[in-house]
N, C-alpha and C positions, 0 to 999 in steps of 0.2 A: 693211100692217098697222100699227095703232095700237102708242105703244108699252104695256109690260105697266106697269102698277099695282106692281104687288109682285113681282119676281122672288124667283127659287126661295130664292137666299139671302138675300132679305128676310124671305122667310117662315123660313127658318132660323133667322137669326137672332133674332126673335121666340118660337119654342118653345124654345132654347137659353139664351135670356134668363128665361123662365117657369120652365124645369127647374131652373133655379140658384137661382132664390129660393122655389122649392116646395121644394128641399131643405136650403137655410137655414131653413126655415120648420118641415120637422118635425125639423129638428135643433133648433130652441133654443127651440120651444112649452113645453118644460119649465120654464125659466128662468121663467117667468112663472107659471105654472100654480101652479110650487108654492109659491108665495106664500097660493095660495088655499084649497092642499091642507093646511097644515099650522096649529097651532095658534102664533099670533102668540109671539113673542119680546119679547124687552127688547132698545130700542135701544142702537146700540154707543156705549161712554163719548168715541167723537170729536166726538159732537155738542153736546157740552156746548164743545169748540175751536171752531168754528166755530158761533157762536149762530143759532138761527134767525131772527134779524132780518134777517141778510142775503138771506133771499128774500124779494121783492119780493109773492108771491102769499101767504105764508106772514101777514101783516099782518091784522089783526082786518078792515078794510076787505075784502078781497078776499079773505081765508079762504072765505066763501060764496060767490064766483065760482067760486074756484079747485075747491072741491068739485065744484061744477053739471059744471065741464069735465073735473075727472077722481075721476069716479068710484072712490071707492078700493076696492080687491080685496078687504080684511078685512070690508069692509060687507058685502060680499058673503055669504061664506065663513062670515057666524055662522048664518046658516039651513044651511049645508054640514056632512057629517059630516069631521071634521077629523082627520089623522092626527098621532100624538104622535111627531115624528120629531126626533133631536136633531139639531145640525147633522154631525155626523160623518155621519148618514142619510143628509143632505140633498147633504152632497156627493157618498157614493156616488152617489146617483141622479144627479145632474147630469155626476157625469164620468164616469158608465159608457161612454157614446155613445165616449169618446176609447181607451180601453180596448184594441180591438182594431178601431180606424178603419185604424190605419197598415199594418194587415198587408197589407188588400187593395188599398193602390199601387198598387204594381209589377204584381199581377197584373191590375188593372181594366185596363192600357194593354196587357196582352199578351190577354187576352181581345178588347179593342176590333177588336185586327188581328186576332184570328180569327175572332170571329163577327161586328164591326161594333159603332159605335159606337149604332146604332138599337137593337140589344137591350142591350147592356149597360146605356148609358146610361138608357134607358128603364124597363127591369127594375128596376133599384136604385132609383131613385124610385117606381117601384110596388111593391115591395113593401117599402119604408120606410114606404109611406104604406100600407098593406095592416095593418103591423104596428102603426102610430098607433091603427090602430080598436081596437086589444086591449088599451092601456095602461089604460083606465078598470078595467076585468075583472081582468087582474093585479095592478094595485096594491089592490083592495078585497079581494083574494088573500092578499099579503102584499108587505111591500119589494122583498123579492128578486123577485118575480115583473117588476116595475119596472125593476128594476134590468137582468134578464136580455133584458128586449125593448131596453130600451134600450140593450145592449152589443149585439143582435145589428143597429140601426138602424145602427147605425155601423159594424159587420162589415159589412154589405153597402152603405151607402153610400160606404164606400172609392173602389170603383172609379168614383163619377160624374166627379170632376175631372181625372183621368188617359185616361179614355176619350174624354172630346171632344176631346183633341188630334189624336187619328187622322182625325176628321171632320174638324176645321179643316184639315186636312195636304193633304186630297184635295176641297175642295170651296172653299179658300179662296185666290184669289191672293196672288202678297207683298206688292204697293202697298196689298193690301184687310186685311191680318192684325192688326193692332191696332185697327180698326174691328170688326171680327168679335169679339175677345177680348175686347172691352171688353162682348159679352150675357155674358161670366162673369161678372163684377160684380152681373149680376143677384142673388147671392146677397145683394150690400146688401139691397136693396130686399126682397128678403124679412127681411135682419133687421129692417130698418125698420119694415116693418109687420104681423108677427107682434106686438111688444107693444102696442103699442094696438089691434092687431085682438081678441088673445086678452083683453086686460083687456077690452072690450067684451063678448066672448062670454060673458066669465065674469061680469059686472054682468049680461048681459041673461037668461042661464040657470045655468050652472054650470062647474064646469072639465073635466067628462067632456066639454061640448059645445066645447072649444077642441079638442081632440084627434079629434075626431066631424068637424069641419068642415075642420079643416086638412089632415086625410086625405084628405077628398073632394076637396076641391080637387085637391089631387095625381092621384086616381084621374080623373076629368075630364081635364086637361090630359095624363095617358098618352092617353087616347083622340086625340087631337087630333093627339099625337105618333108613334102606329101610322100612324096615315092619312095624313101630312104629309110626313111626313121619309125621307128614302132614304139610304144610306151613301155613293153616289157618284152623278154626275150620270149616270154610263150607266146607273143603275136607275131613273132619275125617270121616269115617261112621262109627264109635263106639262113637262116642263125646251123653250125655245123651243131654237134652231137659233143664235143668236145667243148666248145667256149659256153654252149649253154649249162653244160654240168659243173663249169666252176664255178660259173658266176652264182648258181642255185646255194653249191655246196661251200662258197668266201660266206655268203652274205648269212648262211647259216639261220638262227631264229631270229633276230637282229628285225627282220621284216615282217609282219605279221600276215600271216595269210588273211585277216580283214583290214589291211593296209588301208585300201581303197575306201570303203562302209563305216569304218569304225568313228563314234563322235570325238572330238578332238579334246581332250582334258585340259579347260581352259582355266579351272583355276589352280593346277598343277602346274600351269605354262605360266602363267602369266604369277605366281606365286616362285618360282623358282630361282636359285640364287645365281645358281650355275648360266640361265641363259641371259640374267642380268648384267652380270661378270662380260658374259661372250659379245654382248650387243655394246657394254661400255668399252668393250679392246675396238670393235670395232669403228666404234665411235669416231676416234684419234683418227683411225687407217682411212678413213671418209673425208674424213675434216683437211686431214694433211695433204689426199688426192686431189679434194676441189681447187685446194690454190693453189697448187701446182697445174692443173690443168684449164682452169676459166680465169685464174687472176695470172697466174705468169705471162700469158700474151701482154694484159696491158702493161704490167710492171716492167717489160722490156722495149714498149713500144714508148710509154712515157718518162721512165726515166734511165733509158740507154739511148735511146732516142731511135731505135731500128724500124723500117718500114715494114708495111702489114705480111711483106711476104718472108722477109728474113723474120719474122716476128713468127709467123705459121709453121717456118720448116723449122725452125731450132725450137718450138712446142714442141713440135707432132712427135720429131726424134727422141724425145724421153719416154715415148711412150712405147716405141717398138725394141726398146731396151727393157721396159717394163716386163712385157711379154717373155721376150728371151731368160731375164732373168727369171721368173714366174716359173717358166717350165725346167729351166734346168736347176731351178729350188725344191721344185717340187719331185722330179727323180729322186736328188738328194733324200728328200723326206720318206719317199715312200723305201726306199733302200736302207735308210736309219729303222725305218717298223719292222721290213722286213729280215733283215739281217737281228734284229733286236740288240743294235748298237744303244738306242736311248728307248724308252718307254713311251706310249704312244702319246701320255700327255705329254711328254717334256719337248718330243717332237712341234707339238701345238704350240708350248713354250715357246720355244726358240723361234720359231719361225713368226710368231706375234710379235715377239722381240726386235726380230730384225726389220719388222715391218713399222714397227711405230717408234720401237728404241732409237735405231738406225735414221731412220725417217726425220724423228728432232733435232739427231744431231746436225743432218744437212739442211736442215729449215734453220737453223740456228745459224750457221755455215754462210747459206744466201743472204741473209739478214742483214749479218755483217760486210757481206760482200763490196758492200760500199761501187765504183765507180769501175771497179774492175771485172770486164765483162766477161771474161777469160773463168775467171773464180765462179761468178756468178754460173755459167754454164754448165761448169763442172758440177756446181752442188745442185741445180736445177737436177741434171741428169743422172746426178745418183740418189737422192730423194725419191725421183720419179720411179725409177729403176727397182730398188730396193723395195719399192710399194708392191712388188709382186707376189712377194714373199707369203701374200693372204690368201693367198690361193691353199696354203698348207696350213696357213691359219683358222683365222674365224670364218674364212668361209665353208671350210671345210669341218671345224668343230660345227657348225651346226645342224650336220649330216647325224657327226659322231655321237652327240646329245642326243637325240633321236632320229634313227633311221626312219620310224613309220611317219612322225611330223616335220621333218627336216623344210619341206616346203613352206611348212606354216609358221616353222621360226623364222625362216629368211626373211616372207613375209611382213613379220611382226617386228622383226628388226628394220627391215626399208623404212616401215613405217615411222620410225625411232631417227635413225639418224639422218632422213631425206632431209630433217631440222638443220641439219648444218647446209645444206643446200638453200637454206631462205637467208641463217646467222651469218654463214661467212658473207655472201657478197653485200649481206646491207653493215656489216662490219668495217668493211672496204670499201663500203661507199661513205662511208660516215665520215673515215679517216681520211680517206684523200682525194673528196670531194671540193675541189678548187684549190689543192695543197698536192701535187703530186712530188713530191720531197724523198729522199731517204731516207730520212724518219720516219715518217709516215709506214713508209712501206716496212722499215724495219720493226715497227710496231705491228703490222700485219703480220709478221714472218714470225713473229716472236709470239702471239695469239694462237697460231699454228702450232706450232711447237710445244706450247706448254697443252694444249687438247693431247698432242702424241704421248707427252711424255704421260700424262696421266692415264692413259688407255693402256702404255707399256705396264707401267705400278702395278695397276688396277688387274690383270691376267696374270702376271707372273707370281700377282702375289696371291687371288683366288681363284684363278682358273681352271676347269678340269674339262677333259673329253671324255667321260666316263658316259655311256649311256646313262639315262637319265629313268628311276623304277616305273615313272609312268609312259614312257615309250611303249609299254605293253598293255595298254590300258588297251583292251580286247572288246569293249561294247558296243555292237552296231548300231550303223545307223535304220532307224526306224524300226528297230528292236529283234529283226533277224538274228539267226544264232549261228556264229564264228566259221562254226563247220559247215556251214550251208554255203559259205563266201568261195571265193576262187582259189586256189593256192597256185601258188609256183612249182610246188613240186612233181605234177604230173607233166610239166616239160620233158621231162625225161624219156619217160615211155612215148611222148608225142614223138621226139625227133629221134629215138631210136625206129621208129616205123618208117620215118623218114628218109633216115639215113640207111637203113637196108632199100628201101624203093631205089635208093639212087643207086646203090651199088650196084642193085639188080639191073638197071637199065645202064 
């Protein structure tokens, strides 16, 4: 038999890579939207610091290029009915989504083990995106109406991030697990190309139809993702005879055959040093992402003075660098295990390193970047960039801590550092509220920075990937006995009958 095209976890990885940036995608359609939804402001007084000559497009010469290529959203928006929203509005709306994201952590990863990462995962992006179609409806409602879908998109997309750790756990080998994590990164790629997708939408029709389209998208790729995907390779019936006996025989005892049943050793978990260590690396790589991704738009738009769409496409492009780098860091890593050029924590080492060590030095970098927007790009884009690198990291240490909880760490770590999702931006709003300066902002960059540097310290110096002695912690739930539970290992026998039926026919 020839060999296959696309194995089972090729195609996994593909829907998992889709699912991350459909749900980056109806998470931050707003960010742009409501540019289009609201009645123009007065630009902030940092753009009078940094002159507009410094952009190169900005030039009498190339002002009508730069139009033709981006289309600006207010053009748009005066044929639109507009709502009169101060900014105080504007931020509830925008940070409703963070609201009550962190509650569902913890539980998305203990759902995952009991019903499977196929529904949870898949549910919460459908009915994120289910609730997207409603947002036109309640905001011509009122704010609040706005406001309450968009707390409840983040209520229930909690659980996406925490719940694919249980699938990567049971469907992913060790040599293979920082290749695989690195489709989490997919959510770049969805911040990527949410804004110039949505300014497109919103030039070519309106801003109900950015919301109208970014939904379906979502609704589609669920279909794709019922059909496709199985929680474990004994449910696939298309899985060959081959990819299922490696994957049984990578993952080794590592999984517990009461995987799914067993009670979760909460005070082994939550006692532990090792996943304190993992959640404080992680910390920094959190910290360092939000303001690169929700404060660098405005830091370019008030004090380089660049309009909302040159502002969305030189965002979005650090994050499909992101990505790229992500995946080909993570080959890297997984070719350092395999090969046993470095040890598998120092792997984790490094790759933390690069994430948060690396990370400071370019938050450092923009900081000082001062008026030169040239500079400023550069360290945007390698910050951003570099931030991939946690794919081989702590996202991936908290598989390696434990395979059987790995969903209920993720979990419990969301839960932890969603904090810097509420710190930084009332950090940034403290600081350069009515003050949008260089200072200012270099005091933000430099807050950033010193979070990284400390998440760097704090893993290189106690960090380990070592499975963890209660990963094996074997007691079911509701007091059944171990061996009564399902195992993985009669795959074997299943798709060897299998795989003669086929040859037979």
């Amino acid at each position: 038999m020839g060999k296959e095209i696309l194995m089972c976890r090729d195609v996994l990885w593909i829907l998992v890579f889709c699912g991350f940036a459909i749900n980056y995608m109806l998470r931050i359609n707003l960010n742009l939207a409501i540019v289009a939804m609201v009645v123009p402001g007065t630009k902030g007084p940092a753009i009078a610091e940094c002159s507009l000559h410094n952009i190169p497009w900005n030039s009498p010469s190339n002002k009508s290029l730069y139009m033709l290529t981006f289309p600006t959203v207010a053009q748009k928006s005066k044929t639109e009915s507009l709502f009169h929203w101060t900014e105080y509005d504007q931020g509830l709306a925008l940070g409703a989504y963070y609201w009550f994201h962190w509650l569902t952590q913890l539980p998305g990863g203990l759902l995952a083990r009991k019903y499977g990462t196929k529904m949870v995962f898949g549910m919460g992006n459908l009915a994120t995106a289910v609730l997207g179609l409603l947002i036109p409806f309640a905001t011509q409602y009122h704010l609040y109406g706005l406001v309450a879908i968009r707390a409840l998109q983040g209520l229930i997309s909690g659980v996406i991030w925490p719940s694919m750790h249980d699938m990567t756990a049971k469907w992913i080998p060790p040599m293979e697990r920082s290749k695989f994590v690195s489709a989490y990164l997919g959510s770049s790629v969805g911040a990527a190309i949410t804004y110039p997708l949505c300014a497109f939408i919103i030039d070519w029709m309106n801003w109900r139809a950015a919301f109208y389209i970014t939904s379906i998208i979502g609704i589609i790729w669920y279909c794709f993702w019922y059909f496709l995907v199985y929680n474990t390779p004994k449910e696939h019936p298309r899985i060959s005879l081959d990819e299922c006996s490696h994957i049984v025989e990578s993952l080794g005892d590592t999984l517990s055959s009461s995987h799914t049943l067993s009670k979760v050793p909460w005070r082994e978990l939550l006692l532990s040093g090792p996943v304190w260590i993992a959640i404080v690396a992680h910390w920094g790589g959190v910290w360092g992402f939000l303001t690169f991704m929700t404060q660098a738009p405005s830091y370019f738009n008030f004090v380089h003075g660049w309009n909302i769409n040159a502002t969305g496409f030189l965002s979005g492009l650090p994050h499909v660098l992101r990505m790229i780098f992500s995946y080909l860091y993570s080959i890297l890593s997984d070719w350092l295990l395999r090969t046993k050029k470095m040890s598998h924590q120092n792997v984790r080492k490094l790759a933390n390193f690069v994430t948060t060590g690396g990370g400071a030095i370019f938050t450092l970098g923009l900081s000082f970047s001062g008026c030169q927007p040239i500079l400023a790009i550069v360290f945007m884009m390698a910050g951003t960039a570099i931030n991939g690198a946690v794919s081989a990291g702590t996202l991936a240490v908290f598989v390696d801590l434990s395979p059987n909880f790995a969903s209920v760490l993720l979990g419990f770590c969301g839960l932890v550092t969603t904090a810097a999702g509420f710190i930084s931006p009332l950090i940034v709003g403290i600081l350069t509220n009515h003050r949008q300066t260089i200072e200012q902002w270099r005091l933000v960059f430099m807050i950033a920075a010193a979070n990284l540097t400390i998440s760097a310290i704090a893993y290189q110096c106690w960090g380990t990937a070592e499975v963890q002695p209660w990963n094996e912690c074997n007691e079911p739930l509701g007091g059944g006995s171990p061996n009564e539970l399902t195992s993985l290992k009669p795959l074997k026998k299943k798709n060897e009958s299998n795989q003669t039926d086929k040859e037979t026919v």
